[in-house]
C-alpha positions, 0 to 999 in steps of 0.5 A: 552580497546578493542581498545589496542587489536587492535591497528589499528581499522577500523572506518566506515561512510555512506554518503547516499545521498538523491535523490528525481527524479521527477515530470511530470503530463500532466494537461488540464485546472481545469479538471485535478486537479481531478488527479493532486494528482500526482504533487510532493511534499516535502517528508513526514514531510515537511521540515524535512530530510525523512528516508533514506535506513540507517534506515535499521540499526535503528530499526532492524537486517537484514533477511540476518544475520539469520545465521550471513553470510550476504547475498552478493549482487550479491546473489540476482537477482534483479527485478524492480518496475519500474512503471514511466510512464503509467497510473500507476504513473508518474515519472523518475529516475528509479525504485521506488523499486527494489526486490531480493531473495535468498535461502541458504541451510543447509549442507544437502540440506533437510532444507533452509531460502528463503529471499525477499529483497525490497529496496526503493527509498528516500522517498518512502516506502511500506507497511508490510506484516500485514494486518491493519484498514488503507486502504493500501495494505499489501505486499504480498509474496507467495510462487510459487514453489511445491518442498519446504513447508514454516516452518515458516512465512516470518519475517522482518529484521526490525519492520516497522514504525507505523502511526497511525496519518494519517487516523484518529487513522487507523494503517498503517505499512511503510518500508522505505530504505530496509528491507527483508523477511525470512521464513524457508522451508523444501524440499521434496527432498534434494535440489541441489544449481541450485533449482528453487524457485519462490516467488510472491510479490504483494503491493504497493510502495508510496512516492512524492504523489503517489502509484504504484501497484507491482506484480512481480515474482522472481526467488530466486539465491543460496546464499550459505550454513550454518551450523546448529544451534550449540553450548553449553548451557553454554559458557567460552570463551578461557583465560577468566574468566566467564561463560555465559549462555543466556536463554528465560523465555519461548520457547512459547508465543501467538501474542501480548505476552511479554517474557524475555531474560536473559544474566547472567555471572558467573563471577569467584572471584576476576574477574569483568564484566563492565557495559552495556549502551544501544545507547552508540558507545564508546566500552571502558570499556563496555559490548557490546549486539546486537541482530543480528537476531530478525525475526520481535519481538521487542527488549527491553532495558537489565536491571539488578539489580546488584549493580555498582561499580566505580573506577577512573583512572586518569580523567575517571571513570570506572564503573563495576560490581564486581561479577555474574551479569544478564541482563534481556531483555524484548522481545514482539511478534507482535500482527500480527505475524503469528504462526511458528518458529522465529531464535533469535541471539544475540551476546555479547562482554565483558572482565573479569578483576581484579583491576590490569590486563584484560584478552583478549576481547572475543565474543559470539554468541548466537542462537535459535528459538523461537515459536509463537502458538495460544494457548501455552501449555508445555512452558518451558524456553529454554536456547540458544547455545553459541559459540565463535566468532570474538569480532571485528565483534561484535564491528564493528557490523552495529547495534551496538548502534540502535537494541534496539526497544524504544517501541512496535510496538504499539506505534511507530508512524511517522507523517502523510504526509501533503496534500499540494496545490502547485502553481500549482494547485492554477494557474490552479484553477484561470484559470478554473474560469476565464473560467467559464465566458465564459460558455453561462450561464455566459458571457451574463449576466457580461455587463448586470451587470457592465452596471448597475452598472454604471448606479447606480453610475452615474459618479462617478467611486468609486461607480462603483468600490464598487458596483462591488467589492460587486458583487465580495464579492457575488461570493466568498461567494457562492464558500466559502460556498461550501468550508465549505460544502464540510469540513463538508461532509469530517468531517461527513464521514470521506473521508480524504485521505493522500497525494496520498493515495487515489489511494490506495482505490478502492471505491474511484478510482472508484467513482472519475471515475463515478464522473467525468465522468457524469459531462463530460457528462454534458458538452456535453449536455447529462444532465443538473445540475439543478438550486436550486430551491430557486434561481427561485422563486420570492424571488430571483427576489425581492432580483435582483431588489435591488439596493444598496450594498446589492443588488450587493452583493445578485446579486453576489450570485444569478448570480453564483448560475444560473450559476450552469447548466455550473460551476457545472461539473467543480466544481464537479471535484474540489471536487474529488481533495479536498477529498486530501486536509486539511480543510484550504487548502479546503477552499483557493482552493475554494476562487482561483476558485472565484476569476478567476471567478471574474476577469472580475469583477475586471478589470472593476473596474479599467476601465469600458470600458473593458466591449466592450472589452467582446467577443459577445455571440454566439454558440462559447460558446457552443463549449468552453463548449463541449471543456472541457469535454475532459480534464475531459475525460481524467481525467476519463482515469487517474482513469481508468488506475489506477484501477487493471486489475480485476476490469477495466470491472466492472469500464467500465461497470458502467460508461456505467450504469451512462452514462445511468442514465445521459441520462434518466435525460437529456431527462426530459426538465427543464421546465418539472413539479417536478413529471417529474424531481424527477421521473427521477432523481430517476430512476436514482440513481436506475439505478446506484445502480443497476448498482453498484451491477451488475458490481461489482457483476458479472463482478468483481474478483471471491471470490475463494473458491478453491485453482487454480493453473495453468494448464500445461501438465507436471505438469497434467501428474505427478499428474496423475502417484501419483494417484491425481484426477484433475479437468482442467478448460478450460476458458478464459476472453472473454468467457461469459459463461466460466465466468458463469460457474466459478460463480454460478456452479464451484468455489462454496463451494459445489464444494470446500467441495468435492475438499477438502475431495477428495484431488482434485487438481483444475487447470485452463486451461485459453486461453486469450491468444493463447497457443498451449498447450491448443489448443492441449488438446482441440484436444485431448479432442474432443473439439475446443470450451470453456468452457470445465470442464475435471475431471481426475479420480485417475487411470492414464488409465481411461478415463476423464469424460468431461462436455462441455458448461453451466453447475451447481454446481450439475453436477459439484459434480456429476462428481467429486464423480464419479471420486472419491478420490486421492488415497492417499485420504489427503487434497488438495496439496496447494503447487503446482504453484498458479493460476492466474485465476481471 
């Protein structure tokens, strides 16, 4: 029907081509299968096409149409996540994710909407603004610019996919393709197109493997001006014949809350309505709904309870409802959705008809707002403004058929990415064991074992064969046994990591690091991994004495687990990278390491000789095993580079603590008592608990207590002329006792009590770096050394009241109650630029 009021119709298709750039991972020998998380691999849901930008049209609407005038792309400045290389990920093909923002004004400049704009790769995706149980890390977005106040939160364009499968039932929240962020703002001042607003988004992107770290500032472009919200509560298009109202069931509603949305026509006698169909692209006798702007609330499907009616023409049959009809739609409020004001639009197409003719097509636009509270109270139903529109663009709306959310965000889940173990890694598996034959542990003993073999066999080359394939069976075992181990610590701890995800949780970067670090240390001979004590005793000598099948397989397991003191670190690094890997995938990595182990084994079955061909025994072995510390010191570097910059000196600082204990063990000799060894293996683990707790503690990020914000002279100088008391830290990274003083005297609640009572303003003066602006305050102060804490009373003419170095929190409170309160006395501005103080 609405294609005879056209009769010429565009039609639109989008051919997304899906690119996956990349894999590029520098491995040395087995010590890098710790790291080799990063190697490519299929995209999430093996074998299935991953989501591409179009599910941008799927589930939701798009920030950008807050006011139904689409953002333009050159609206945006664009700013990349472009982390290929470095220790951050690895990788080609450009920037995993790319950010925007733009800004739009209302006619008066008074009042706008800030819109942030992340576009994703194929196959990547990031993580919501909600904060969940799963170990991601939410998107944060935070508003740097002191001449505008947010009036509400930021909203997706779309509801984000849900997984809940990949970490045992733990909620995860993905956007894949694109998806953008609006909040309304409120200006201090009529804002001028040329207005500079700065928005800081920190998170993560992840896909093919890895996660990179994202920490960019935007500057947001002018977009372009709307109008505000306007319209009638009850709307009668031109030359139709029905009245639309559309209403909430309420204006209110707390996180996690239902309402209803209800779309009635009164429809005038003689004149019918046609039916909707929810997903259906035909446009032929149809009522058409979209829901244009949803700000982040899911969209149920429109019912109504009025009765259908039919009617033939020629072979189709028209369905229609003769007479007033409504549509009730359910609408959910997130659980996670932070109180404020959400714009809600929805846009209708439709046509009145009799039995004989059809007015004209006609659409509509309906907005409002709709707000989230903790506690609601004085709710009452609101009824949203209509306004004509043009029915073509509803028609050809991008969402037509894909706005309705099938389920709440609490059931929508994806399946969780496998952990695959590639050729690779099985190569590099096969070749680490294989070297493990050349540890001095090792490779003295292979032609003491294969000659005695053939001298149980006599001459007959089957029984060498069998007995060695038996001495085979044993390796195996042992490394089998510690497969399963290693699935029962996984089980009984629950350490189950997605495909890289595990770079997305700090414990266990920085454990890994410590990790791989001490088994380095043993190859370098600082410390020894000591031999199980049941393989010394004189059981295990009766069971080496035995001959016999049973005595080669026993032979097998003993030989192997005496070889501990050499295999150990390279099989500790193994571990690091099963954390990664399903139980089964856990279990055929072990069994590869066994059989490179066992390769020498092997080939002597087809031909003893080979024993002559064994290099000799010599001090060679012991540079091959020094050797491969650096693969796994490089390795270390690789979970180094991937820890944030607040917590690289405590990770630093705690290796030295295991370095420590890794020594304090090595000086204990092997043929020392048990008192001796167990003394020092405790000492030890209190060393690097100890240590765990010092470094993190006083060496990590501070808790702040008080709301930083970056020193510079304008901005001092302004908030000196409102009559605003401030406290400048002088500090810096590599002043110790500046450090000291942000700890246990400043960023105190003491402190924090007053600065909020006082409305303080708290600024940071940090000197890393060389800054001549800083340099030159000092000067001016009197001072050329930090640290320095300058209180500046509320009179722009008193003198400052300054305290150089150590300091305590009872001389901090004392100075800031002698310089009293910001004249206008109220809480601390919390708008002005955010610090960068760690």
């Amino acid at each position: 029907m609405y294609r005879g009021f056209n009769m010429i119709r565009n039609t639109k298709q989008a051919f997304l081509a899906a690119t996956n750039s990349w894999a590029l991972l520098a491995v040395c020998v087995l010590g890098f299968l710790a790291n080799s998380t990063a190697v490519a691999q299929p995209p999430p849901g093996l074998g299935e096409e991953p989501p591409v930008a179009t599910e941008v049209s799927e589930t939701g609407d798009e920030a950008a149409t807050y006011d139904a005038l689409p953002f333009a792309d050159e609206a945006f400045p664009t700013v990349g996540g472009d982390m290929a290389g470095g220790f951050g990920g690895f990788g080609f093909g450009g920037p995993k994710i790319e950010y925007s923002a733009s800004f739009k004004l209302d006619e008066t400049g008074a009042k706008g909407r800030l819109s942030v704009r992340a576009m994703m790769q194929d196959a990547f995706y990031t993580y919501s603004l909600n904060r969940t149980d799963g170990p991601s890390l939410p998107t944060s977005l935070e508003l740097e610019s002191g001449s505008i106040s947010l009036t509400g939160p930021f909203t997706p364009s779309k509801s984000p996919k849900i997984d809940t499968k990949e970490f045992d039932g733990k909620r995860l929240e993905k956007h894949y393709g694109e998806v953008t962020w609006t909040a309304p703002f409120v200006a201090k001042r009529p804002l001028e197109e040329s207005a500079k607003i700065n928005v800081k988004v920190e998170g993560q992107v992840c896909g093919n493997g890895t996660c990179e770290p994202v920490d960019e500032t935007l500057s947001a472009k002018f977009a372009g001006r709307y109008q505000a919200a306007s319209g009638t509560p009850e709307l009668r298009a031109k030359d139709t014949h029905a009245t639309w109202t559309i209403t909430l069931s309420s204006d209110k509603a707390k996180p996690g809350d239902t309402i209803e949305m209800l779309l009635s026509a009164r429809v005038d006698e003689g004149y019918h309505v046609y039916r909707f169909v929810p997903g259906d692209p035909d446009d032929f006798s149809r009522t058409l709904f979209v829901a244009d702007t949803k700000s982040g609330l899911h969209f149920g499907t429109p019912e109504t309870d009025a009765k259908l009616e039919s009617e033939s023409l020629g072979k189709t049959s028209i369905e229609y409802f003769n007479g007033d009809v409504e549509w009730r739609m359910p609408i959910t409020i997130p659980e996670s959705a932070e109180p404020g004001e959400y714009p809600i639009e929805m846009q209708v197409v439709y046509q009145t008809c009799t039995k004989s003719s059809c007015d004209p097509p006609a659409g509509m636009r309906a907005v409002g707002k709709f707000e989230v509270a903790e506690k609601v109270s004085g709710a009452s139903p609101q009824k949203l403004l209509l306004s004509e529109m043009d029915y073509l663009a509803i028609v050809e709306h991008p969402r037509l058929v894909s706005w309705i959310d099938e389920e709440p965000a609490t059931e929508q889940t994806i399946e969780a990415e496998d952990s695959p173990l590639t050729a690779w890694h099985l190569l590099l598996a096969l070749g680490g064991g294989f070297i493990l034959n050349f540890m001095p542990c090792v490779l003295p003993v292979i032609g003491l074992k294969v000659l005695s073999f053939v001298d149980q066999a006599g001459n007959d080359h089957r029984r060498v064969i069998v007995l060695n394939l038996a001495f085979v069976a044993g390796i195996l075992a042992v490394m089998l046994a510690l497969g399963f181990l290693t699935v029962g610590v996984k089980a009984a701890t629950g350490s189950a990591f997605g495909w890289g995800q595990q770079f997305t949780n700090l414990p266990f970067k920085v454990s890994m690091a410590a990790l791989v670090f001490a088994m380095s240390l043993s190859f370098l001979g600082v410390w020894e991994i000591p031999i199980p004590g049941f393989a010394m005793s004189s059981k295990s000598n009766e069971m080496m004495q035995k001959e016999g099948l049973t005595g080669a397989f026993l032979k097998g397991i003993l030989t192997t687990v005496l070889a501990t003191p050499c295999s150990g670190p390279m099989l500790g690094s193994i571990f690091a990278l099963a954390l990664v890997l399903s139980p089964m995938n856990v279990l055929v990595l072990y069994g590869v390491v066994g059989l490179g182990m066992s390769l020498p084994y092997l080939a002597l079955c087809v031909h003893p000789g080979f024993v002559d061909m064994l290099p000799k025994p010599g001090a060679w072995m012991d540079t091959l095993k020094q050797l491969l510390a650096f693969p796994l010191l490089f390795t270390v570097v690789f979970f180094f580079g991937s820890i944030g910059n607040d917590f690289r000196v405590a990770t630093f600082l705690l290796l030295v603590f295991v370095w420590f204990a890794c020594w304090m063990i090595g000086k204990v000799p092997a043929y020392a008592n048990a008192d001796r060894r167990l003394t020092a293996w405790a000492s030890a683990v209190v060393v690097i608990a100890l240590g765990t707790v010092v470094s993190f503690k006083f060496f990590g990020p501070v808790d702040h207590k008080l709301p930083w914000v970056d020193y510079n002279e304008p901005q001092l100088t302004a908030l000196r002329k409102e009559g605003k008391t401030v406290m400048v830290d002088f500090t810096a990274n590599w002043c110790w006792n500046c450090q000291v003083n942000m700890r246990v005297a400043i960023d105190k609640e003491g402190v924090a009590k007053v600065v909020e009572e006082n409305g303080v303003v708290p600024m940071v003066a940090d000197w890393t770096d060389r800054s001549p602006e800083i340099q030159k305050k000092l000067h001016e102060l009197g001072s050329n050394s930090i640290p320095l804490l300058v209180v500046y009373p509320p009179d722009p003419n008193a003198d400052p009241i300054v305290l150089p170095d150590l300091l305590t929190e009872t001389q901090v409170v004392k100075a800031l109650k002698e310089a009293g309160p910001s004249r206008e006395g109220g809480k601390t501005a919390r708008l002005l630029t955010s610090s960068s103080v760690h």
